[in-house]
VEXKE-130690 format. One record per residue (C-alpha): y, x, z; residue in one letter. Coordinates in steps of 0.25 Angstrom, whole numbers, padded with zeros to 4 digits, always signed. Layout:
BEGIN
YXZA;...
//
This chain:
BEGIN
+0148+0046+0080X;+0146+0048+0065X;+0160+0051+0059X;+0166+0060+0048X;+0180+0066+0047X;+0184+0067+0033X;+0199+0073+0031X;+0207+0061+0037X;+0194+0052+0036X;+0185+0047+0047X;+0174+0040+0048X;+0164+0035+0059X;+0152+0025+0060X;+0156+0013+0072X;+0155+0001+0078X;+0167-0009+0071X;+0169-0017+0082X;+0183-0023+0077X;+0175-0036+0075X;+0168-0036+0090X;+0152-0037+0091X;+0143-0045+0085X;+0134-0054+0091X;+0124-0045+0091X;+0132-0037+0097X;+0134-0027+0086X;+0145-0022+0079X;+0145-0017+0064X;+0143-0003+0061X;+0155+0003+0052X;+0159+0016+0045X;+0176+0018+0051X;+0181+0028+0040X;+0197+0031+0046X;+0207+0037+0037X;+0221+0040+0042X;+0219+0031+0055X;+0214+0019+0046X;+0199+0015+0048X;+0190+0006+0038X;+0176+0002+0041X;+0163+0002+0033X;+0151-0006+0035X;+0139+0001+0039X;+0131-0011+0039X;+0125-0010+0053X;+0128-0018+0065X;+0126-0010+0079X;+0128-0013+0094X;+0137-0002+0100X;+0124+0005+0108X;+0117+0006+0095X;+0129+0011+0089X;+0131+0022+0098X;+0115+0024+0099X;+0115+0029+0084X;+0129+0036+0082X;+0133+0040+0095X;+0129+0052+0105X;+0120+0049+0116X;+0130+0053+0128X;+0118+0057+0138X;+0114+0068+0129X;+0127+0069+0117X;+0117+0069+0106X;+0113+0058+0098X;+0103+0046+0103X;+0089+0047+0097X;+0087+0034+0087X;+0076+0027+0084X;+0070+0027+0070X;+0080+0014+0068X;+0091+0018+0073X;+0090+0033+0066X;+0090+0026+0053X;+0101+0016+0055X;+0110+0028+0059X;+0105+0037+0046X;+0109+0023+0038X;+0122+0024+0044X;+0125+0036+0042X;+0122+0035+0027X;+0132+0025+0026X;+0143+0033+0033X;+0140+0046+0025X;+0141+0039+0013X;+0156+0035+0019X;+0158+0047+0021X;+0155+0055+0009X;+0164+0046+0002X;+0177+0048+0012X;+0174+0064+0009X;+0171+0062-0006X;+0186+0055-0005X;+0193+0066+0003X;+0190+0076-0006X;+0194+0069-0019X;+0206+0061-0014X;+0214+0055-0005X;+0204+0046+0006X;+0207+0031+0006X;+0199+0021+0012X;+0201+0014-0001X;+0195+0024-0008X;+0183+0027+0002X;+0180+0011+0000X;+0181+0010-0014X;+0171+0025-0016X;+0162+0019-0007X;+0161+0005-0017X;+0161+0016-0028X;+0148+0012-0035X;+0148-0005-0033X;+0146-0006-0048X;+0134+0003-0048X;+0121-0009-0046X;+0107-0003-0042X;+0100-0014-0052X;+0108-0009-0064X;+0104+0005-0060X;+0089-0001-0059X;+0089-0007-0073X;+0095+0006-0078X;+0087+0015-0073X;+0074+0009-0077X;+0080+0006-0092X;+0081+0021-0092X;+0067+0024-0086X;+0061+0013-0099X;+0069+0019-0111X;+0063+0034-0104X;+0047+0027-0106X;+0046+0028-0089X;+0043+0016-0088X;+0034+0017-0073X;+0048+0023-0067X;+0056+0010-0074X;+0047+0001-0068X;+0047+0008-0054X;+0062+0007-0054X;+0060-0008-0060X;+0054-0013-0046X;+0063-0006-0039X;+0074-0013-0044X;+0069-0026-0044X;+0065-0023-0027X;+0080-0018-0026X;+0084-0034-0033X;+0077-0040-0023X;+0083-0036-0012X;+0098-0034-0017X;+0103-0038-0032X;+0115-0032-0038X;+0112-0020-0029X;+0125-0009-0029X;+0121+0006-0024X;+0132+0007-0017X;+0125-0006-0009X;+0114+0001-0005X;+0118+0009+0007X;+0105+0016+0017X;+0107+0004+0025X;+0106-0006+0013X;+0092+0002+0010X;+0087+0002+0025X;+0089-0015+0025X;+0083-0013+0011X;+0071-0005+0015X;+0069-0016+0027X;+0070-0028+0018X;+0060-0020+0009X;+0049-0015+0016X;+0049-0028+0028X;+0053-0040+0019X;+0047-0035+0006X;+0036-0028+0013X;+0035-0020+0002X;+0028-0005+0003X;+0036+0009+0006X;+0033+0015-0004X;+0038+0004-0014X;+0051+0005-0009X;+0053+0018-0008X;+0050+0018-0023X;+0062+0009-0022X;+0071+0017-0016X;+0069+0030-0024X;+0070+0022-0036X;+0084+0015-0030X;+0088+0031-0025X;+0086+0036-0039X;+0096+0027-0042X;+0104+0030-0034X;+0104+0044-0039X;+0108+0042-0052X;+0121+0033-0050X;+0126+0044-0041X;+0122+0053-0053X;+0129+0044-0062X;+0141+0040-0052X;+0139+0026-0053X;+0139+0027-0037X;+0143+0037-0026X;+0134+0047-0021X;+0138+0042-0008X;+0131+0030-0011X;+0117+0035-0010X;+0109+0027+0003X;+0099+0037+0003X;+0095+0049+0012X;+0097+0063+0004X;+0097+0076+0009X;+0113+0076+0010X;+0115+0063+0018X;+0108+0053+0026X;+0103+0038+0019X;+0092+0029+0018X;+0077+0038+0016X;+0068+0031+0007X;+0056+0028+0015X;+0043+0035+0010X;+0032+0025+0003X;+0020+0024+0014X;+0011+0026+0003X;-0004+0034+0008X;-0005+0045-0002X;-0020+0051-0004X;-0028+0060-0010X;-0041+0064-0010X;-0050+0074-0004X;-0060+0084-0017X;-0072+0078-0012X;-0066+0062-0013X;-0061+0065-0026X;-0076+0070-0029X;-0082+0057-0021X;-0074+0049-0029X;-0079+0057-0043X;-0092+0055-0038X;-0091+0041-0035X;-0101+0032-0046X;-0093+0023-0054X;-0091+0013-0065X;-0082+0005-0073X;-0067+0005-0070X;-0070+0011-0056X;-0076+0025-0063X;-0064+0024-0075X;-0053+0024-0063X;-0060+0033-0054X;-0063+0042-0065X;-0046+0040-0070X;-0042+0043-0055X;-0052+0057-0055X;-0045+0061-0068X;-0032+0059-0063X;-0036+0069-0051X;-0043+0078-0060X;-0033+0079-0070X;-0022+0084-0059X;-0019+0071-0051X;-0013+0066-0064X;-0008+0052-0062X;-0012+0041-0071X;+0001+0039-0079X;-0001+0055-0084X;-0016+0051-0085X;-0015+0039-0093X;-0004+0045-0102X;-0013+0059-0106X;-0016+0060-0119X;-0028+0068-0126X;-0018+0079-0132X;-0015+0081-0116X;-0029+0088-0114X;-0031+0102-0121X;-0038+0113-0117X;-0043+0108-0106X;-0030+0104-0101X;-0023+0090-0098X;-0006+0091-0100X;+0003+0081-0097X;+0015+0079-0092X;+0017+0068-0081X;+0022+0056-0086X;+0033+0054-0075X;+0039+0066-0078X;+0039+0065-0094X;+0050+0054-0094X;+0057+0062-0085X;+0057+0077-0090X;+0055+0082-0104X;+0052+0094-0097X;+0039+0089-0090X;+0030+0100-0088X;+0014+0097-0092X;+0005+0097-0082X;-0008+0103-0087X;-0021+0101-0080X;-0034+0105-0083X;-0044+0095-0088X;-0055+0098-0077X;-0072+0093-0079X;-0069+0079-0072X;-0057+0077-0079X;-0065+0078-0093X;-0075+0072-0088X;-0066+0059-0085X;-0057+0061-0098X;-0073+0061-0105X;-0078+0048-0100X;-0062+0038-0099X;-0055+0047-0108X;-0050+0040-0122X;-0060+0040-0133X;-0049+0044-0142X;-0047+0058-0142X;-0034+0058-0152X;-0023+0068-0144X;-0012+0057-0144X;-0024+0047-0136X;-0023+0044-0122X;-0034+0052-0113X;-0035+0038-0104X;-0036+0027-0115X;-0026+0018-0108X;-0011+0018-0112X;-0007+0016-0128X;+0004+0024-0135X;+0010+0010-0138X;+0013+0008-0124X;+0028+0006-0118X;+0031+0014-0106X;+0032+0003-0101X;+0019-0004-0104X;+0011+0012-0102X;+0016+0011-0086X;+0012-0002-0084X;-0003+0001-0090X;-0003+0015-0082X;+0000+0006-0071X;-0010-0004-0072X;-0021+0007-0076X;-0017+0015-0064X;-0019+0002-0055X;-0033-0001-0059X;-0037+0014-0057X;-0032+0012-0042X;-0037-0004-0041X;-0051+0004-0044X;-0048+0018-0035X;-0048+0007-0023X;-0060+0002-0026X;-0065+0014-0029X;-0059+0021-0015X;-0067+0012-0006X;-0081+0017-0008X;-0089+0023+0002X;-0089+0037-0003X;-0075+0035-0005X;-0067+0029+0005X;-0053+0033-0001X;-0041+0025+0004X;-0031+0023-0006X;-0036+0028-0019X;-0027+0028-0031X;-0025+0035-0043X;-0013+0043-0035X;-0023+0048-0027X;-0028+0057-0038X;-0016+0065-0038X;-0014+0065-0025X;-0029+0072-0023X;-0026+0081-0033X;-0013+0087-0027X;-0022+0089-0012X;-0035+0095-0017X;-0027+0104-0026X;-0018+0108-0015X;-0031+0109-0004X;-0039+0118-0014X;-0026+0127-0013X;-0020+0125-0027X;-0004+0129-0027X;+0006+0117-0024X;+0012+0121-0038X;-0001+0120-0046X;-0002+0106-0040X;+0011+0101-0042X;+0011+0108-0058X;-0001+0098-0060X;+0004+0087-0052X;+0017+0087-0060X;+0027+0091-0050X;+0040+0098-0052X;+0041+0107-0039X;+0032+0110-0028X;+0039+0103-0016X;+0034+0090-0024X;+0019+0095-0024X;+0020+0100-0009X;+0027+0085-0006X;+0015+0078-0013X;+0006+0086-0008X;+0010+0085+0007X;+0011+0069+0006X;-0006+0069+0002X;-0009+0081+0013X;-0002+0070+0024X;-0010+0061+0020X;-0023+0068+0020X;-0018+0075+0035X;-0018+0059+0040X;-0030+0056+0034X;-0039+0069+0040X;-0032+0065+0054X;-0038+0051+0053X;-0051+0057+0058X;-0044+0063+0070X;-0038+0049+0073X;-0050+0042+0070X;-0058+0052+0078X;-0048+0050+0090X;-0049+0035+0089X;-0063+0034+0092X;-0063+0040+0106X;-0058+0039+0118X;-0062+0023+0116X;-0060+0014+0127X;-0077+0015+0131X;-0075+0028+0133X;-0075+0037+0148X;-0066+0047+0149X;-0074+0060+0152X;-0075+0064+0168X;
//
């Protein structure tokens, strides 16, 4: 069974079965920490028949190792653990600073109560307006009100990896709401988390989540299809004979590929006095509010781009004017992310439309998509990972290898659809095997 021995301190996951079995049959799942011969028992917050309790923290005794768990059942048990770890870490933390006391393990573990996650929200995203970022203040914005929904007045010390599994369940089966939504959630709420235990509003045994040093809830992946495509689709796509609002998005999306997989925010914010000598510089606008430091990126203002710049580019050619006539310098931050928003969705409300010609046939086209394709051709035509990432704003390679390998999966399932396809149309049920 899991147990720890600290000096004259014990503890052990089991079955409190002072109170006799459920009805269900079950018994409630507790943490026995014993010190000098006197127990008391924590909550874990499950309830387990006696089989299943062996099943996930005992020893097969056919073969003396451990019984192989389903998917299920291997969660529930890292849950648990997390739990008792965090225990754990506050009986050693104890030990080596005074004399051990159940009272004192009690009140460290309440340590925190007067820390809310909803006051952390409100003062996190003050700070994130009064620094001008305004798209990660409203990101944190509806996070926070999701987090309400589900629980008000919200403690961290509350929020255990159990508590986020049942969260999780209630998130993505009764709210039906996508994977990659809430795991924008989550990372938001784990930042958080971070900066209390910087601050010592809480305990660093309080962190739920799964880190390198201890078990906790993992923040599921968002199911989001990342694409990017092939030279000759982005040339289809250039090729393509447009007008209107079609050719001025299509045209917006090619010059954020040609210009380095730029995204829109950094396309709409350039400036005249950014192009010289042939040369666009700018320094990403989701790292300007974050280090003065930011390096420019410089990229070089190719014949398509030009071209584009020649035909959509803003009429006044003052230095301080925008190349993309669109945002104001009167704008708020606030009222700027807004208009970059609803900019960037008519540009992909037309990318749709557009993606479904014949010539084309591209599933899920958006301005992302330019970045992305530029990252995959650059990388197929041999170009260093660390030319790559310079342009594409990175701070270390590992990030440019992990952004790159995420497109290259995607392009591997897609060149295996033909194998698949090709495999489903024989061996059909008219068909003889050969004699």
């Amino acid at each position: 069974m899991e147990s720890f021995d600290i000096g004259k301190t014990t503890g052990a996951i089991v079955l409190y079965k002072v109170k006799g079995t459920k009805k269900d049959g079950t018994y409630p799942l507790k943490f026995r920490i014993t010190h000098k011969g006197a127990a008391i028992f924590i909550g874990a917050g499950y309830d387990l028949k006696e089989d299943d309790y062996n099943k996930l923290f005992g020893l097969n005794p056919a073969t003396g190792k451990k019984f192989r768990l389903t998917s299920d059942e291997s969660k529930t048990r890292k849950l648990v653990i997390a739990q008792f770890e965090r225990i754990r870490d506050v009986v050693e933390e104890i030990h080596m600073t005074e004399e051990y006391s159940h009272k004192k393990l009690r009140t460290k573990l309440k340590r925190g109560r007067g820390a809310y996650v909803d006051v952390a929200f409100d003062n996190k995203i003050k700070r994130l307006k009064l620094a001008g970022r305004a798209g990660n203040a409203a990101s944190y914005t509806t996070a926070k009100r999701f987090f309400a929904k589900y629980a008000e007045r919200l403690r961290f010390v509350d929020i255990t990896p159990y508590w986020l599994e049942r969260f999780e369940d209630w998130a993505l089966n009764e709210e039906k709401i996508r994977t990659t939504s809430f795991s924008i959630y989550l990372r938001a709420l784990r930042a958080l988390f971070n900066e209390a235990i910087r601050a010592g509003e809480i305990p660093k045994s309080a962190y739920p989540f799964q880190s390198q040093d201890r078990s906790g809830y993992k923040i599921p992946k968002g199911e989001g299809t990342k694409i990017a495509l092939t030279a000759k689709q982005i040339q289809d796509l250039a090729k393509l004979k447009l007008t209107g609002s079609k050719q001025r998005c299509r045209d917006m999306f090619l010059l954020s590929f040609y210009l380095g997989g730029i995204n829109f925010k950094d396309l709409l914010n350039l400036k005249w006095q950014d192009i010289s000598n042939g040369e666009v510089h700018f320094i990403r606008e989701k790292t300007k509010q974050i280090n003065r430091s930011s390096r420019s990126i410089v990229v070089p203002l190719i014949e398509p781009a030009q071209k584009i710049i020649d035909t959509w580019g803003n009429p006044d050619k003052s230095p301080d004017a925008f190349v993309i006539k669109h945002l104001t310098d009167d704008m708020s931050p606030e009222k700027a992310h807004y208009s970059i928003k609803s900019y960037t969705k008519q540009v992909n409300k037309q990318l749709a439309k557009i993606a479904k010609h014949e010539s084309l046939q591209i599933k899920g086209l958006s301005t992302m998509v330019a970045r992305h394709s530029f990252a995959t051709i650059m990388k197929n035509s041999g170009s260093p990972v660390t030319f790559i990432g310079e342009i594409l704003g990175h701070t270390s390679t590992r990030t440019t290898e992990t952004y790159l390998k995420s497109f290259e999966s995607e392009q591997r399932k897609k060149q295996f659809d033909v194998i698949a396809n090709i495999g489903s149309n024989t061996g059909g049920e008219d068909e003889k095997p050969e004699e």
